[in-house]
Backbone as JSON, one array per atom type, in Angstrom:
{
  "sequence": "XXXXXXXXXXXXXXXXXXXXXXXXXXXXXXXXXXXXXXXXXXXXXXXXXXXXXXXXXXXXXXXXXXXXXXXXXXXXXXXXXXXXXXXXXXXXXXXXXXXXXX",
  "N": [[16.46, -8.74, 2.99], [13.52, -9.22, 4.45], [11.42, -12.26, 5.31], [9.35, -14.66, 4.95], [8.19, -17.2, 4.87], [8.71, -17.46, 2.25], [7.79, -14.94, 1.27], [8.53, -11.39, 0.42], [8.54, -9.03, 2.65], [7.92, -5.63, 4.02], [10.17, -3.64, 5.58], [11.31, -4.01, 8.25], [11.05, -2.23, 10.57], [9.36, -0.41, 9.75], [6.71, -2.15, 9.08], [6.47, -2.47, 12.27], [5.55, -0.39, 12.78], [2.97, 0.09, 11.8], [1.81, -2.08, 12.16], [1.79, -1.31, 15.01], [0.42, 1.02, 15.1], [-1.83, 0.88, 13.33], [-3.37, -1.69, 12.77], [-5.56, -2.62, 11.53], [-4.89, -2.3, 8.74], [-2.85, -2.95, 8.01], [-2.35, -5.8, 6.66], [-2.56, -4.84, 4.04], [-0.74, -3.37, 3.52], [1.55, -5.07, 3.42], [0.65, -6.32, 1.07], [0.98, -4.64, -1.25], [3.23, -3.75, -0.62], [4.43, -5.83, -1.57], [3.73, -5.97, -4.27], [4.76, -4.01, -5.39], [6.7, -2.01, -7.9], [10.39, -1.93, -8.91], [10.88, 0.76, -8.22], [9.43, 1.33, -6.34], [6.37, 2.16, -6.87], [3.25, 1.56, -7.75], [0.52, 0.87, -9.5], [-3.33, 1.39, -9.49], [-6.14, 0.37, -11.07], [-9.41, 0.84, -10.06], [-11.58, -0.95, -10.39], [-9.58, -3.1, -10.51], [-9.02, -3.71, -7.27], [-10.26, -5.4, -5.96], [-9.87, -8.46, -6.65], [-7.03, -8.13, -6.56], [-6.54, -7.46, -4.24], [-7.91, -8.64, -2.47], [-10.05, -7.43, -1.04], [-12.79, -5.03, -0.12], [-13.07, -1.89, -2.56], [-13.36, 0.21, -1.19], [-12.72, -0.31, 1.42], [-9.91, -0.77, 0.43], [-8.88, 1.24, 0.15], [-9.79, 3.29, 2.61], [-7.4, 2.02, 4.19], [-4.81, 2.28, 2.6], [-4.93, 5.29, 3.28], [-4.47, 5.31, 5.89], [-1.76, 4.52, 5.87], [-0.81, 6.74, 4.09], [-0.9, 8.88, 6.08], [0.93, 7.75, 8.33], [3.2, 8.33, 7.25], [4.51, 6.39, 5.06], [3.89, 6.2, 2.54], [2.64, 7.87, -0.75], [0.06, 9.43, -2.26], [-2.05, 9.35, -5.16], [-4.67, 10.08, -6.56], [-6.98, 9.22, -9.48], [-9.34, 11.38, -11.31], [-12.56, 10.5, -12.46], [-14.04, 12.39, -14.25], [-16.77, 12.07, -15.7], [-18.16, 10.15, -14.68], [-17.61, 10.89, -12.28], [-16.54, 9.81, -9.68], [-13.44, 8.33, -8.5], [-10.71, 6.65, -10.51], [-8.47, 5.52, -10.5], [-5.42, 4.68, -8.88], [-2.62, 6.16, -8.09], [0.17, 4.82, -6.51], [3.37, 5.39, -4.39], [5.73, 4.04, -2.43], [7.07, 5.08, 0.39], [10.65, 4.56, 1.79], [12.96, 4.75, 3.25], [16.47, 4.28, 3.34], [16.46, 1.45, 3.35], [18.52, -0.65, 3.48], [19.67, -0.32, 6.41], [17.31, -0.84, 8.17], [16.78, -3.94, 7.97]],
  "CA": [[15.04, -8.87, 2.76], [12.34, -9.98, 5.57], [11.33, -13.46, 4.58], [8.3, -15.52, 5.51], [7.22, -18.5, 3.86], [8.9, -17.2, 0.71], [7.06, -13.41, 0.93], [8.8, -10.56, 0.86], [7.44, -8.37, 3.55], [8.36, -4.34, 4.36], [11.37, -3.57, 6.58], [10.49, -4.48, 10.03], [10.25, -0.86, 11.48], [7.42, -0.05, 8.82], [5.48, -3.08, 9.38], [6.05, -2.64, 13.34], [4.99, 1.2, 13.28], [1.57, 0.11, 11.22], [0.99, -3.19, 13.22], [1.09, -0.83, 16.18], [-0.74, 2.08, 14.87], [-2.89, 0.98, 11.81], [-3.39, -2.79, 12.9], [-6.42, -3.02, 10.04], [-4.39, -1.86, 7.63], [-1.09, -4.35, 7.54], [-2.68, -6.62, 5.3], [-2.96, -4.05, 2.82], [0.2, -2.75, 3.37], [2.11, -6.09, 3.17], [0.22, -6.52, -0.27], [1.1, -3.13, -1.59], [4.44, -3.96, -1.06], [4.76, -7.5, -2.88], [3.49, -6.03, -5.99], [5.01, -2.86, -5.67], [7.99, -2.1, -8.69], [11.68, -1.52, -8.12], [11.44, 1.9, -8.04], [8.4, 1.23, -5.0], [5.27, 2.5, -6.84], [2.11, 0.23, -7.79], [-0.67, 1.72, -9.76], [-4.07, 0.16, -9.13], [-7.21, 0.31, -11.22], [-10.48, 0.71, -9.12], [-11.89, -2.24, -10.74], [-9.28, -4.26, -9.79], [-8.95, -3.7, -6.21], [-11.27, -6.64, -5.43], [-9.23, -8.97, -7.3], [-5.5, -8.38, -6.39], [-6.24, -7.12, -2.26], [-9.01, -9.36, -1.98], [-11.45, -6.54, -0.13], [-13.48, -3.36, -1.4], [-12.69, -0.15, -2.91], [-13.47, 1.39, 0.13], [-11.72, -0.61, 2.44], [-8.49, -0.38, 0.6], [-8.44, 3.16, 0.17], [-9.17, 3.84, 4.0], [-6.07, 1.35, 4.19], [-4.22, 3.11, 2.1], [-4.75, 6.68, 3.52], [-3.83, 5.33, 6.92], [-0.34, 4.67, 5.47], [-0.42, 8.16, 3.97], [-0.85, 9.55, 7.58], [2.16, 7.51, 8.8], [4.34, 8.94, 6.05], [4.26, 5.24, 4.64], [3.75, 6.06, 1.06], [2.3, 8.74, -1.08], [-0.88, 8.56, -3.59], [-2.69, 10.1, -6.28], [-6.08, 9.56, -7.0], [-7.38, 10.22, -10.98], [-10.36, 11.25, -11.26], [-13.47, 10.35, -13.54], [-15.4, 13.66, -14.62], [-17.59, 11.57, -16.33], [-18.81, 9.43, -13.35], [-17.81, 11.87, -10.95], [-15.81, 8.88, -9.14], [-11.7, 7.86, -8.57], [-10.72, 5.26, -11.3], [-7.72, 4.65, -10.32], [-4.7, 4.89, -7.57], [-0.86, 5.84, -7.64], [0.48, 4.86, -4.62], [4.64, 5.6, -4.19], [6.04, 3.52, -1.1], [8.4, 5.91, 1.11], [11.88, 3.59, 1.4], [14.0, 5.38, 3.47], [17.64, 3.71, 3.87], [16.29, -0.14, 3.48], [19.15, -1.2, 4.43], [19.31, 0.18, 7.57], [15.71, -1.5, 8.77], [16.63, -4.94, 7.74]],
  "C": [[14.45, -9.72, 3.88], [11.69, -11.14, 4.5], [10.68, -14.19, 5.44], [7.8, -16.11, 4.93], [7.29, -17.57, 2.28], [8.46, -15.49, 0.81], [8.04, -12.62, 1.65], [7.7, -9.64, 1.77], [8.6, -6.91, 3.55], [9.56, -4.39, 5.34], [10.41, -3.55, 7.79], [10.04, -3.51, 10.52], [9.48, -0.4, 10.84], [6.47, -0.92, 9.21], [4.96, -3.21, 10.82], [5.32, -1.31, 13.79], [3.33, 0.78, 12.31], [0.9, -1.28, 11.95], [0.13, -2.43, 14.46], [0.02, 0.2, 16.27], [-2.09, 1.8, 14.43], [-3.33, -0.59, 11.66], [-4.47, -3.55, 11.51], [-5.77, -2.57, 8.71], [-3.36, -2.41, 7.34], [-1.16, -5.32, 6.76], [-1.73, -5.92, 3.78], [-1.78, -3.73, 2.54], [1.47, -3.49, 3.05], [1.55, -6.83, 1.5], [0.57, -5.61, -1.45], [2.69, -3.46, -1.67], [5.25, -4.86, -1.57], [4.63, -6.97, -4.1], [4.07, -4.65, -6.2], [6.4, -2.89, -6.86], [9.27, -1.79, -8.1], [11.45, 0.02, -7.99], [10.32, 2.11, -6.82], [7.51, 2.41, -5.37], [5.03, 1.24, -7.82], [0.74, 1.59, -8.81], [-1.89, 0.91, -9.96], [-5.36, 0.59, -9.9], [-8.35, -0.05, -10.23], [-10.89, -0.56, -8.82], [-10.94, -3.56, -10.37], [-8.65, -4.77, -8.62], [-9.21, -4.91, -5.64], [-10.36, -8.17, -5.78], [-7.86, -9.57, -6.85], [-5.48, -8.07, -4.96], [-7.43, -8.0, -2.07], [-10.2, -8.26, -0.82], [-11.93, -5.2, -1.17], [-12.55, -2.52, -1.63], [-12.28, 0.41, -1.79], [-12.4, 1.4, 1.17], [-10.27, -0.26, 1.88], [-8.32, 1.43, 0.77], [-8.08, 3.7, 1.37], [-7.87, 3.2, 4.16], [-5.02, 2.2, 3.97], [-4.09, 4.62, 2.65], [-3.93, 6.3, 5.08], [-1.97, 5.4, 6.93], [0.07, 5.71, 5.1], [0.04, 8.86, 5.07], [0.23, 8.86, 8.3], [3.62, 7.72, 8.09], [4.91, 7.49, 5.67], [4.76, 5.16, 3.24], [2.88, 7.77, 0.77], [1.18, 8.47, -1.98], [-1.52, 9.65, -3.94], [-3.49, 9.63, -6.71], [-6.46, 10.01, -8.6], [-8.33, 10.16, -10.61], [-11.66, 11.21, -12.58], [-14.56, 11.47, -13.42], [-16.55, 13.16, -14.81], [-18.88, 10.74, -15.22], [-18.09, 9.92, -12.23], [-16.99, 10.64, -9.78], [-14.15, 9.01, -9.29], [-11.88, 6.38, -9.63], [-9.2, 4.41, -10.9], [-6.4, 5.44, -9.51], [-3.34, 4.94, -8.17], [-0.5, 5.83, -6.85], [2.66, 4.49, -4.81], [4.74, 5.51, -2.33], [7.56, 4.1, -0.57], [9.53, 4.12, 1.96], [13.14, 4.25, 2.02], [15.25, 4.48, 4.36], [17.17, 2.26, 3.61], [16.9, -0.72, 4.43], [19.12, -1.33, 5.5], [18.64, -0.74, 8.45], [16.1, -3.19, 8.83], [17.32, -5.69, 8.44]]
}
């Protein structure tokens, strides 16, 4: 395990392929993977985006898709018929070999 002032962080070659690519998005992605479960998915109510990533909706999401596009993770949006909006996020963090990376 990568280890910084106590925080787990992602295997190094994930965090160095989104530093270099997706540089606004490593926050997000280093947060995503603290709270993520053992089996490396997270499911996130809209509402409490603000809360547990400290930034908007918006922002995480673009966040989040950027990691999609680096084959990062995977996600699933629900959606609210009702208010015509996303309520809430599954996001499954790709984990290939750990070991390996570390």
């Amino acid at each position: 395990m990568n280890n910084f002032f106590n925080i787990e962080l992602p295997p190094y070659a994930y965090l160095v392929q989104v530093i270099n690519n997706h540089p606004l998005a490593a926050a997000t992605y280093v947060e995503i993977w603290r709270q993520r479960d053992k089996e490396n998915k997270i499911t996130i109510e809209k509402n409490e985006i603000r809360n547990k990533f400290l930034i908007a909706p918006t922002k995480f999401r673009n966040d989040l898709y950027q990691l999609v596009r680096e084959g990062l993770a995977n996600v699933h949006e629900s959606w609210d018929k009702e208010k015509k909006e996303w309520h809430k996020i599954d996001i499954e963090l790709v984990d290939f070999g750990r070991d390996e990376y570390e």
